[in-house]
C-alpha positions in Angstrom: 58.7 107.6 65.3 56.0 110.6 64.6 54.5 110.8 61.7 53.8 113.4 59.5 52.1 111.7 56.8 48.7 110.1 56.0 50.4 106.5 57.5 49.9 107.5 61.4 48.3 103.7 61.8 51.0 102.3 60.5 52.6 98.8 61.9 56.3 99.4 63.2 57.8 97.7 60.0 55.2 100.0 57.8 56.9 102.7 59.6 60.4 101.7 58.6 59.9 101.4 55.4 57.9 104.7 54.9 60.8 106.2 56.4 63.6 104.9 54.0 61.0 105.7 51.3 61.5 109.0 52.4 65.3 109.1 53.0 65.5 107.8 49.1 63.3 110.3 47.7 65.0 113.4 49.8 68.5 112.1 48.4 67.2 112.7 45.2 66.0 115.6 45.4 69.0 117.2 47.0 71.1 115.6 44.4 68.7 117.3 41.9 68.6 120.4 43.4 72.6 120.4 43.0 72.6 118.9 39.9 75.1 116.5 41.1 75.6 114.3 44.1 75.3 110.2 44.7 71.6 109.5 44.8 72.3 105.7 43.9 74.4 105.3 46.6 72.2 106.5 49.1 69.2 104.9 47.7 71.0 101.5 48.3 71.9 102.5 51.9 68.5 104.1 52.9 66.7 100.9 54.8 69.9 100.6 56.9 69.7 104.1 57.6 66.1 103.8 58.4 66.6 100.8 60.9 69.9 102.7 62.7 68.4 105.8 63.1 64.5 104.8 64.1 65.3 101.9 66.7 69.5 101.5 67.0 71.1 105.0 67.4 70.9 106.5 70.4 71.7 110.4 70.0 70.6 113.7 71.7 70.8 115.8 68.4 70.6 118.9 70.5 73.9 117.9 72.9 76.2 116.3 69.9 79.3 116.3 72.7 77.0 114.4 75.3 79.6 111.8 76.3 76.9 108.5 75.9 75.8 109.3 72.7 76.6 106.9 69.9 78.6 107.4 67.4 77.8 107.8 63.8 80.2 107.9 60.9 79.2 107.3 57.2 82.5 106.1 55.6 80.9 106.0 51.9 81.0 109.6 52.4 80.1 110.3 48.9 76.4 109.2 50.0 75.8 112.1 51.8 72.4 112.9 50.4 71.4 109.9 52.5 73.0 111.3 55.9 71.5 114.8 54.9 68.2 112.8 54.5 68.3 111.8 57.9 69.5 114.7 59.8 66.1 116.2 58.0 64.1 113.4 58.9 65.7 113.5 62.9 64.6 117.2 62.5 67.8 119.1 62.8 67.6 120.8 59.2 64.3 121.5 57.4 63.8 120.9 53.5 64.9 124.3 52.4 68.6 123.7 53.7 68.1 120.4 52.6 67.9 121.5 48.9 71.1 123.8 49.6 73.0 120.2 48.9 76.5 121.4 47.3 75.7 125.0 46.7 78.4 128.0 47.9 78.1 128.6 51.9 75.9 125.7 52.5 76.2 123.4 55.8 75.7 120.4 53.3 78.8 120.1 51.8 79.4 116.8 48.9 81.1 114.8 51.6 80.1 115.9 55.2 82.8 117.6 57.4 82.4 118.0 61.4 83.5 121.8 60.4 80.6 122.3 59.1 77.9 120.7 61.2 77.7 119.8 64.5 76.7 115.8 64.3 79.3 114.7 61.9 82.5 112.8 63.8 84.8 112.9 61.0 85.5 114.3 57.5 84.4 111.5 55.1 84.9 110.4 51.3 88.1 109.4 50.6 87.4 105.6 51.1 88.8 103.4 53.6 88.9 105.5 56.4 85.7 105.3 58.2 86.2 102.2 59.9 89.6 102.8 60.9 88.6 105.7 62.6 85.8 104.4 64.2 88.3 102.3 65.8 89.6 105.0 67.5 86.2 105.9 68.6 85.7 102.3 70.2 88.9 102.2 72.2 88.3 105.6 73.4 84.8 104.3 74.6 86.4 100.8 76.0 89.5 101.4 77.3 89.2 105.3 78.3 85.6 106.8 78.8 84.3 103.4 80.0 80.9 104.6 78.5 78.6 101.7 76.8 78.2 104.2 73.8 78.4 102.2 70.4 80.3 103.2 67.4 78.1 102.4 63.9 80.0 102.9 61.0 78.3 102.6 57.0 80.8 101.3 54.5 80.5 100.7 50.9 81.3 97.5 49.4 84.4 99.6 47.1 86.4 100.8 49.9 86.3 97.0 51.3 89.8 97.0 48.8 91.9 99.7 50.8 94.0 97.9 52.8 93.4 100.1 55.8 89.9 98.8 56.1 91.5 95.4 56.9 94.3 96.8 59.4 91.0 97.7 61.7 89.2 95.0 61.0 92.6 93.0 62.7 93.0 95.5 65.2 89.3 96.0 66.2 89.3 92.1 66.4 92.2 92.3 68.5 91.1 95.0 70.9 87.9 93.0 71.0 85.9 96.0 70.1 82.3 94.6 70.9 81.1 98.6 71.0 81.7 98.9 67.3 79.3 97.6 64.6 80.4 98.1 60.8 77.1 98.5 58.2 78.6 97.2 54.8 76.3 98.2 51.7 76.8 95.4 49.7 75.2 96.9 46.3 78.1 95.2 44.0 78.6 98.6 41.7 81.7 100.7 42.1 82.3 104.0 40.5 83.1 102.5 36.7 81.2 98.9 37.2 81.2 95.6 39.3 83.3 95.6 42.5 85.4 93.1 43.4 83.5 90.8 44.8 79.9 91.6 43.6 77.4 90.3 45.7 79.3 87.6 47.0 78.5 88.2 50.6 80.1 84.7 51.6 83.8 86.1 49.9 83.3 89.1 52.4 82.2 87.1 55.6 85.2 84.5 54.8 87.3 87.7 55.5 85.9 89.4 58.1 85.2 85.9 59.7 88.9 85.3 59.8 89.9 88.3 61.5 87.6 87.3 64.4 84.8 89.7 63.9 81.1 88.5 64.3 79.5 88.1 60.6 75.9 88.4 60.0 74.7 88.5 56.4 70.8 90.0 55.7 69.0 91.7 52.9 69.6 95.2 53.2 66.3 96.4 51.4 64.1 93.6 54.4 63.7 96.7 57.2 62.8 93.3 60.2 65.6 91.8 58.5 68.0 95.1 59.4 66.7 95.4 62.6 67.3 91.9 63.9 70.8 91.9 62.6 71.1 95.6 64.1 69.9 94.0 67.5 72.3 90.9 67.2 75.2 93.4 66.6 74.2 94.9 70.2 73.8 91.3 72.1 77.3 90.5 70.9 80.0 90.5 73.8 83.7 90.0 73.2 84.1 91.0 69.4 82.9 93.4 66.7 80.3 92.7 64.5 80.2 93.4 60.8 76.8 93.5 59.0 76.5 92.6 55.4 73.5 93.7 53.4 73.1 92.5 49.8 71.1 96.0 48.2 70.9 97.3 45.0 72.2 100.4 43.8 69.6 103.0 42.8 66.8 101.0 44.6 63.5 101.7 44.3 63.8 103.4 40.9 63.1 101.2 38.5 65.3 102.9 35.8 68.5 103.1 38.2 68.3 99.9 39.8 71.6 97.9 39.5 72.4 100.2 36.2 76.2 101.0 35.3 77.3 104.4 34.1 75.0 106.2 37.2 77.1 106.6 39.7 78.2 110.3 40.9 75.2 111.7 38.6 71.8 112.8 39.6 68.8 111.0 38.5 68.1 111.7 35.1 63.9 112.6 35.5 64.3 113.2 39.6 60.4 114.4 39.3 59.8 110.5 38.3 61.4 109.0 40.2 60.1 110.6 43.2 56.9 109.8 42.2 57.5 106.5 41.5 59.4 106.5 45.6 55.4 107.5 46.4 56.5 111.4 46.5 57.4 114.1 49.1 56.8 113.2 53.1 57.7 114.7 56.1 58.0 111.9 58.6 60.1 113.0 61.9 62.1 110.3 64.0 62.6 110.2 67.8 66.1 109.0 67.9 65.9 107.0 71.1 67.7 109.2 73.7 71.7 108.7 75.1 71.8 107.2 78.6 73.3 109.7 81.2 77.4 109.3 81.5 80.1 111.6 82.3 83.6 111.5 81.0 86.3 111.5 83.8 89.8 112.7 82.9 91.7 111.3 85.8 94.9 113.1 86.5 97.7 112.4 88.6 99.1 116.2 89.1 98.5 119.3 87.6 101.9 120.3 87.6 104.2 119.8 84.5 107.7 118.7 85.5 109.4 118.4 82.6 113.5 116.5 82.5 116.4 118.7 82.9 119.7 118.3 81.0 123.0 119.4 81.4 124.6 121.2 79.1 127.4 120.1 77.4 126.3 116.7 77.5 124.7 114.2 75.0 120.9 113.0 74.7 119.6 111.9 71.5 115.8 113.9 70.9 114.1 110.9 70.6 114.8 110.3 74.3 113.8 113.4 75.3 110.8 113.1 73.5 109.9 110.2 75.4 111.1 111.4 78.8 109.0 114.5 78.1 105.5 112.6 76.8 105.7 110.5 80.2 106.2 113.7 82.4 103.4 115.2 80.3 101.3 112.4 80.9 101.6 112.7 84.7 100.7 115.9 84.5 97.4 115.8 81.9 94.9 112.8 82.6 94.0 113.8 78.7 97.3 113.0 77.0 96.8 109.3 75.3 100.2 107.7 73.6 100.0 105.4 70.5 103.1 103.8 68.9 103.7 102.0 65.3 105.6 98.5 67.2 108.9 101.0 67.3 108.3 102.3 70.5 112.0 101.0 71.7 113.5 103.0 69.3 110.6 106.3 69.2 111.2 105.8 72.8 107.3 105.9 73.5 108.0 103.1 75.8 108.7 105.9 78.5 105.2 106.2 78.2 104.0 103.2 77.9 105.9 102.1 81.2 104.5 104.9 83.2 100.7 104.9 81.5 100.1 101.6 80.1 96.0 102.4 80.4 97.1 105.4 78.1 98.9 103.9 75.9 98.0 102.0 72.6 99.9 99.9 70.6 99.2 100.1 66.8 102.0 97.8 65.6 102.4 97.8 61.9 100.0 99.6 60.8 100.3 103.3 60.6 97.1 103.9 59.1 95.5 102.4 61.5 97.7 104.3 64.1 97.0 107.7 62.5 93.2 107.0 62.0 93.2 105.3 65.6 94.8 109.2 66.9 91.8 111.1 64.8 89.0 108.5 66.4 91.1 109.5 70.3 91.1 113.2 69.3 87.4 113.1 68.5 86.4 111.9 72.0 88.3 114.7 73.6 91.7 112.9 74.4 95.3 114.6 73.3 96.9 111.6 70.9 100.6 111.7 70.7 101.2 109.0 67.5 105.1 107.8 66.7 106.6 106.0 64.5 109.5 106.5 62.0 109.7 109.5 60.1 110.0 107.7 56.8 107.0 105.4 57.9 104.4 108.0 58.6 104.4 108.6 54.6 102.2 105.8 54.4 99.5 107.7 56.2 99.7 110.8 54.2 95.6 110.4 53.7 94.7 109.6 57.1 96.8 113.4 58.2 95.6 114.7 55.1 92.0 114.1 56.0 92.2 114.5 59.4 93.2 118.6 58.3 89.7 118.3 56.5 88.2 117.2 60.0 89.9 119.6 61.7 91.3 116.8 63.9 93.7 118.1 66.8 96.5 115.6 67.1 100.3 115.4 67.6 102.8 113.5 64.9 106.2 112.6 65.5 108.6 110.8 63.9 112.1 109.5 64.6 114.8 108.2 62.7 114.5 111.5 60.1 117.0 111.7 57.9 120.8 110.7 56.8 121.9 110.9 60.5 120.7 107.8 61.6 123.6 105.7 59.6 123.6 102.4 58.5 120.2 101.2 58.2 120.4 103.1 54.8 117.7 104.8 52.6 114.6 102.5 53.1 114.7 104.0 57.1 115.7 107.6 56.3 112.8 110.1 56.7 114.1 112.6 53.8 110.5 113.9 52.6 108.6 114.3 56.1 109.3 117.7 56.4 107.6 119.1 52.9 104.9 116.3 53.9 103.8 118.2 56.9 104.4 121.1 55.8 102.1 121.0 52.8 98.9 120.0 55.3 96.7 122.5 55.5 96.9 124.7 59.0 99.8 122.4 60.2 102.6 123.1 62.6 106.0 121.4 61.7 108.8 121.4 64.6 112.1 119.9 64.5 114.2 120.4 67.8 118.2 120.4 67.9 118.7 119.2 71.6 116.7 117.6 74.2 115.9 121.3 76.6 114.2 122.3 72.9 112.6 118.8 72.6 110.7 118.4 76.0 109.8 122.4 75.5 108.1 122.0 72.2 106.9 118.4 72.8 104.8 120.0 76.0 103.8 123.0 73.6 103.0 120.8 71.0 99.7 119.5 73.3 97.9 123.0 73.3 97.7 124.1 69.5 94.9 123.5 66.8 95.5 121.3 64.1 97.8 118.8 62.6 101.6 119.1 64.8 104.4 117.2 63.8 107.6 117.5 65.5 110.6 115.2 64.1 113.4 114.0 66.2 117.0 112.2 65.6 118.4 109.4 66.5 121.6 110.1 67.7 122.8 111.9 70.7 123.3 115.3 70.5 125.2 118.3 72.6 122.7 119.7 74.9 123.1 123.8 74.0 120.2 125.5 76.0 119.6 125.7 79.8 116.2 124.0 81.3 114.5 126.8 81.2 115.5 128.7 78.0 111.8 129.1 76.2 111.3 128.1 73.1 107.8 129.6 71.2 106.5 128.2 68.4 107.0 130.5 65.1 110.3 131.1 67.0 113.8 130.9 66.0 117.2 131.3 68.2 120.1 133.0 66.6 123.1 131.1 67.9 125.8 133.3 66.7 125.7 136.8 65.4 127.7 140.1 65.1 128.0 143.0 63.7 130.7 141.7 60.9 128.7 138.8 60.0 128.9 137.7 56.2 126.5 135.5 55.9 123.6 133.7 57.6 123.8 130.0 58.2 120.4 128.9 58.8 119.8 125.0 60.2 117.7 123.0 62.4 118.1 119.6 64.4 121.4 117.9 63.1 122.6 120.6 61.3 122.4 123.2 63.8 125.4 121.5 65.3 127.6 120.7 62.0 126.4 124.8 61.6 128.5 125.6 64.9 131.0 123.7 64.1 131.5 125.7 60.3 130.4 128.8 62.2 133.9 128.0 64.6 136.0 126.6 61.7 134.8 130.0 59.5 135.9 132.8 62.4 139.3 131.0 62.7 139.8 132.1 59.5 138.3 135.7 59.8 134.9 134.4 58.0 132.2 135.6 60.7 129.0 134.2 59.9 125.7 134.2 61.7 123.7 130.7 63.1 120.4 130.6 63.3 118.3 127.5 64.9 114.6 127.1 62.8 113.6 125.2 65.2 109.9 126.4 64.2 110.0 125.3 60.4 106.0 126.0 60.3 105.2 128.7 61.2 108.3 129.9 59.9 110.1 133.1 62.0 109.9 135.4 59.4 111.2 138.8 61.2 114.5 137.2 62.0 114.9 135.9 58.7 114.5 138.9 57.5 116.7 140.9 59.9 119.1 138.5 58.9 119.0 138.6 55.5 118.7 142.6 55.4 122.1 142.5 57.9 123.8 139.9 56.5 122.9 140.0 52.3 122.7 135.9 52.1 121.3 133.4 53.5 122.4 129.6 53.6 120.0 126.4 54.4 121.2 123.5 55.6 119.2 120.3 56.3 119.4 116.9 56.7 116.3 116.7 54.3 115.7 116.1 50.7 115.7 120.3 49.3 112.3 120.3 48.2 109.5 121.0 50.7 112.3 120.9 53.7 113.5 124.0 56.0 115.0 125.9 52.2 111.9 126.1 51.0 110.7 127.4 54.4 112.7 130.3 54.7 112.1 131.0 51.0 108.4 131.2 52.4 109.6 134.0 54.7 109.8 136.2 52.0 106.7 135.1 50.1 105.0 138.2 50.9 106.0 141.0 48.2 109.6 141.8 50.2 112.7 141.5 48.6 114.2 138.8 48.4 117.8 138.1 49.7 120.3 135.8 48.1 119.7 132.3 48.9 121.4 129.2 48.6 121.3 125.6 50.2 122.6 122.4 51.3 120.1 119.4 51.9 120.8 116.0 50.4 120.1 115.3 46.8 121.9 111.9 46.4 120.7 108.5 47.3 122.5 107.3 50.2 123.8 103.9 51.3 125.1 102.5 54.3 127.6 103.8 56.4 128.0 106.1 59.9 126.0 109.2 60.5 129.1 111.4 60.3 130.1 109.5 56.7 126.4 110.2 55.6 126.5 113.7 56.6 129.7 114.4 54.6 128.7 112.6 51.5 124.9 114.1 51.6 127.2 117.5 51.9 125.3 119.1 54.7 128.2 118.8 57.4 130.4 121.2 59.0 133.1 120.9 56.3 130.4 121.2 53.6 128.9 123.9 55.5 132.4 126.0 55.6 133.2 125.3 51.6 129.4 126.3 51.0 130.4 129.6 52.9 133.9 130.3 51.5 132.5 129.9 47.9 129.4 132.4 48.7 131.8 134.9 50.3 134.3 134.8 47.6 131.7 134.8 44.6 128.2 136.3 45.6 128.4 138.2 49.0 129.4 141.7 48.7 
């Protein structure tokens, strides 16, 4: 550690302590400065900071993607003043940035995001997710990198209530993640008054304990205390290690100190309390340095040899998705595989089988899986996460925030919709689509055979953002040639001419109840024209509109619930000040029961005979 301030002779300890002096009274001046922010919540935190950063982190601040650095991620993201506090202190922002806390254009956001600055691993703040993610972080380090980096993550005592914090704590247990080390800030106040358990360390460590992970229990605010738990944490093989620290909120100001009715507010006299911290310092850290490492991608070919199919014949997308992830992972050393415990029927087993060092079982968890994916992507690996479509709903945060880090990872999910039969409504993905959809910068891809499928699963690995492409159970007529291309924001019009009366628009099952109408319709001297939105987001909008300016109507079909799904899609298409065509749709509105995929078609009303009624009313009634 340098110092800056009149304590140069210091002991070690003396050091430590001056430094989280320092880290409390900068949190409170940036909350100030803001005039809002978590000062209390950093405050309790700032010793365990002090410890990690001075004598446990290892870091090169000036190389954040050097592959042996540790890994840092404050999952009580809402104490951000603290982790602003720090990167001052490590000497990567000054004080005037510092005091920028929460204001328009500034780096320092009120929960830090890694689009923003450099050092942060993951968008923090809505609780819970730290620790799963860190997860991620530790496999990727264990099982992949193979690089003795460790993985610190700094929990509040609230978000010990989500339940995803106890899916990693089993799997980190499991995956004997002795690279990880969770910091727990016991300070027993949540957002509106006591937590759970208070400062009943022993009700934590009973939990923690029984999920196998090593428990040590300290005084958060005793700096030699920190340390030698920090140290233990290290010396611990064959399991993860959870430190609990008894602190109290607000510490150090006497007036805030284990007080309700503080949180989420700036110190009410900040010039006071600084004072009473023993005012302004400018102490600078030497973050001890990374070790040298390299990451190495093995590969087994560089060339992409995707399945062929003939056409005419019948393969469920699901196994094409799972043909085409193991051909993909032959040909990139970077694509990873994770699986929800379904991957017999996701058909990630394909992958598995051929890349089982690749490949991570999540079982059933899927926050765990999603966060698991985030933690992969952040080390540089392409994740590829599966499970059923209606499952993935239960990670809705975990995508949701991963769009805030600006995660790059691939979603699919199987089973989507009536079509898969009996099961009934509990397995039906009916609401993935407008789930997707709605994340911000995602791509949303739903393939009708298993050419289209393999195409889009290989395209899927070289976009930004959130991708989620949704496949069927069922087999399926093959309609495009191996090497028909298929771009994302694409469409494919099926069938067209010039006489066409109306626009049948569809994707996955429906595209082939839509041929089927589309046949059943030109026997009858009804021409209509099919399109495949295979791309639901980004949405082709010039064919759309070519289609709805030749045709005057357009009709959706989906095996989807209508709101959110491919309808409101197209309606997208024509978002942008054109006119609007007629429109009208088919998607399933009903709850369904058991019974075979073609019975659920008919009675959802989005097969070929509903299709061709749908069209003989609209040509009769609307279309001129």
């Amino acid at each position: 550690m340098a110092a800056g301030t009149p304590h140069d002779g210091a002991t070690a300890e003396q050091q430590l302590n001056d430094l989280a002096r320092q880290l409390r009274v900068d949190s409170v001046r940036a909350a100030a400065a803001a005039g809002s922010g978590h000062p209390t919540s950093s405050l309790s935190a700032a010793d365990l900071m002090a410890v990690l950063l001075a004598r446990h982190f290892r870091y090169d601040f000036d190389r954040p993607d050097h592959p042996g650095n540790d890994r840092f991620i404050l999952s009580k993201g809402h104490a951000s003043p603290l982790l602003y506090a720090a990167y001052k202190a490590a000497g990567v922002i000054d004080d005037e940035e510092l005091l920028t806390f929460r204001a328009r254009g500034s780096r320092l956001e009120g929960h830090p995001t890694p689009r923003r600055l450099p050092w942060v691993e993951v968008a923090t703040g809505s609780l819970g997710q730290g620790l799963p993610v860190g997860v991620g972080m530790a496999l990727s380090g264990k099982r992949l990198d193979r690089i003795p980096y460790r993985v610190w993550v700094l929990c509040g005592d609230s978000e010990l209530a989500e339940g995803s914090v106890w899916e990693a704590a089993e799997h980190a247990a499991y995956e004997q993640l002795d690279n990880l080390t969770a910091l727990v800030d016991v300070n027993r106040l949540g957002q509106r008054g006591p937590t759970r358990h208070g400062w009943d360390l022993d009700a934590y460590a009973r939990r923690f304990a029984a999920f196998g992970w090593h428990v040590v229990s300290v005084d958060g605010h005793d700096t030699a205390d920190v340390d030698r738990a920090l140290r233990e944490a290290r010396d611990t093989a064959g399991r993860p290690t959870v430190v609990l620290a008894r602190t109290l909120k607000g510490k150090g100001v006497a007036s805030a100190e284990d007080r309700e009715g503080l949180h989420g507010k700036p110190l009410p006299d900040a010039d006071a309390a600084v004072e009473e911290l023993g005012g302004t310092g400018d102490l600078r850290v030497r973050v001890p340095a990374p070790p040298a490492a390299r990451v190495l991608r093995a590969t087994r070919s560089g060339h992409l040899e995707l399945p062929r199919y003939e056409k005419g014949s019948e393969v469920a997308t699901r196994d094409a998705y799972g043909q085409a992830l193991a051909a993909l992972g032959t040909a990139r050393g970077d694509v990873v595989a994770l699986d929800g415990e379904v991957g017999d029927s996701t058909r990630a087993e394909f992958f598995a089988k051929d890349h089982p060092e690749r490949f991570f079982e999540c079982y059933i968890a899927e926050q765990q899986m999603v966060a698991a994916a985030v933690g992969l992507a952040r080390r540089g690996w392409v994740p590829y996460a599966s499970s059923f479509a209606a499952f993935l709903t239960r990670a809705h945060d975990f995508v949701r925030m991963a769009a805030v880090s600006g995660a790059d990872l691939n979603l699919v999910g199987s089973h989507a919709g009536v079509a898969i039969g009996q099961d009934g409504p509990s397995q039906m993905g009916l609401e993935d689509l407008a789930m997707f959809r709605a994340v911000h910068g995602s791509t949303v891809l739903y393939p009708c055979d298993a050419p289209q499928t393999a195409r889009l699963v290989a395209a899927m690995a070289d976009l930004d953002g959130v991708r989620y492409l949704r496949t069927s159970r069922g087999a399926a007529p093959v309609l495009y040639g191996p090497d028909e291309e298929f771009p994302v924001g694409g469409s494919k019009v099926l069938r067209s001419s010039g006489a066409d009366r109306l626009t049948v628009v569809a994707a996955g099952v429906t595209v082939h109840e839509a041929l089927a109408a589309a046949g059943l319709l030109d026997r009858e001297g009804i021409p209509v024209r099919v399109i495949d939105l295979y791309s639901v987001k980004p949405v082709d909008r010039a064919t759309l509109r070519e289609a709805a300016e030749t045709t005057g109507c357009l009709l959706t079909v989906e095996d989807h619930r209508p709101e959110g799904g491919i309808g409101d899609a197209v309606v997208d298409a024509f978002s942008d000040g054109m006119p609007v065509p007629r429109l009208a749709r088919l998607a399933v509105t009903g709850m369904p029961g058991s019974a075979s995929p073609a019975e659920q078609l008919h009675a959802a009303g989005v097969d070929a005979e509903a299709i061709a009624a749908a069209v003989r009313l609209l040509v009769e009634h609307v279309v001129r």
